[in-house]
C-alpha positions in Angstrom: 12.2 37.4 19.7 14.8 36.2 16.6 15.3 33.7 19.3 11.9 32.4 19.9 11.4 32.3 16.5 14.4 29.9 16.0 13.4 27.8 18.3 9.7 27.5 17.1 11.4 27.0 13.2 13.4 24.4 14.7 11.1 22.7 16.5 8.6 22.2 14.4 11.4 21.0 12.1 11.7 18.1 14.4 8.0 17.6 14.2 8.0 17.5 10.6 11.0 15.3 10.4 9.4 12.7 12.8 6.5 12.2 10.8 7.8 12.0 7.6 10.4 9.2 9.5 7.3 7.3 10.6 5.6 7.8 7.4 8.3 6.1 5.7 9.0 3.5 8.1 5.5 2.7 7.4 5.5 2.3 3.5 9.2 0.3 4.0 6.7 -2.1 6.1 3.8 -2.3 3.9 6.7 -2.5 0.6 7.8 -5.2 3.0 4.6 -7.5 3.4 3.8 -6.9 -0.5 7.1 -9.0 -1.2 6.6 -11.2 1.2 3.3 -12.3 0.8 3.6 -12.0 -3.3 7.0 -13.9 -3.3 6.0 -17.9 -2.8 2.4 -16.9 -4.7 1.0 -20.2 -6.8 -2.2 -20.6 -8.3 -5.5 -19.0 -8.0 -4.7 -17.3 -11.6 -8.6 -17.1 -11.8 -9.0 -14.7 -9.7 -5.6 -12.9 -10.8 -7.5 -12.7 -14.3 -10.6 -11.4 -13.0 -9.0 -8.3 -11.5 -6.7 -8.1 -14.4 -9.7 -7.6 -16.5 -11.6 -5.8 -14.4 -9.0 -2.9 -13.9 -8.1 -2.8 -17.8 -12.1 -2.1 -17.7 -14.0 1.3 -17.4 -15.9 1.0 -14.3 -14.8 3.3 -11.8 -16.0 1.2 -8.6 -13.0 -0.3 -6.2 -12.0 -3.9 -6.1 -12.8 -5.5 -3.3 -11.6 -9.3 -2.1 -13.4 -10.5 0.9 -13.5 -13.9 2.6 -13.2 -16.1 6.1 -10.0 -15.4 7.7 -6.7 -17.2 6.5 -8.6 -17.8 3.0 -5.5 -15.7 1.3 -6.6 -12.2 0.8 -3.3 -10.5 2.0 -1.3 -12.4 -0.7 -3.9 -12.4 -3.9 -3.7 -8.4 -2.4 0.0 -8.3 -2.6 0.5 -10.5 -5.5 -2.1 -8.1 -7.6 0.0 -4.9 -6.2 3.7 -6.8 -7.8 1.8 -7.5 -10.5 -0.3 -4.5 -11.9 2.0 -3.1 -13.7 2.4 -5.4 -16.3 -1.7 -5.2 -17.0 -0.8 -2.1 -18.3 2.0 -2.1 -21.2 1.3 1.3 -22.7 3.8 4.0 -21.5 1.4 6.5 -21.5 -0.5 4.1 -18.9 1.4 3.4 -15.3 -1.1 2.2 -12.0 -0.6 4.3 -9.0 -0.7 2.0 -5.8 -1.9 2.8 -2.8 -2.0 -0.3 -0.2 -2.1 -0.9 3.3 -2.4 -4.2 5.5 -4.2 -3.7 8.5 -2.6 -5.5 11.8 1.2 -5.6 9.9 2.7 -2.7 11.7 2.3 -0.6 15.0 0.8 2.4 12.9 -1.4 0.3 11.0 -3.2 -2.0 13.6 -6.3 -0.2 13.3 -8.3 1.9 10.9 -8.3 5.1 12.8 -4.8 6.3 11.7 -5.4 5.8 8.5 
């Protein structure tokens, strides 16, 4: 039975070890489309502003950008996410971002596995 037992351990071992390597496969990709959508960004500081101040505010309610398709969403999105950190120069004070582009990556091209 020490035997069946090592094999179980190792096994799910493996299991673990495959998720967590598609887990961070995954953030490398979304890391991935944050730099590349944020990298060429121009303009549109309005709306930058807007969410600026809105997230140095005290409502608790989520952003949310919507809009027709191809409008930009994805890169105001990723250029906010390089950005946020410097809305917030205290070092008591550091965003935690959590972000993921639907339709970038196998694991991410539809809501359910999220």
């Amino acid at each position: 039975n020490t035997s069946s037992s090592s094999l179980l351990f190792i096994s799910n071992f493996f299991i673990i070890l495959l998720f967590f390597t598609r887990l961070f496969t995954e953030i490398l990709q979304q890391l991935h489309v944050v730099n590349y959508f944020s990298q060429d960004f121009q303009g549109r500081t309005e709306i930058l502003d807007r969410v600026c101040h809105y997230t140095q505010g005290t409502s608790r309610q989520p952003v949310v950008l919507w809009g027709e398709g191809g409008c930009g969403k994805s890169s105001i999105l990723a250029k906010i996410v390089s950005d946020c950190t410097s809305w917030f120069p205290s070092k008591n004070c550091s965003p935690i971002r959590i972000v993921r582009f639907l339709g970038t990556s196998p694991d991410s091209s539809s809501v359910g596995p999220l």
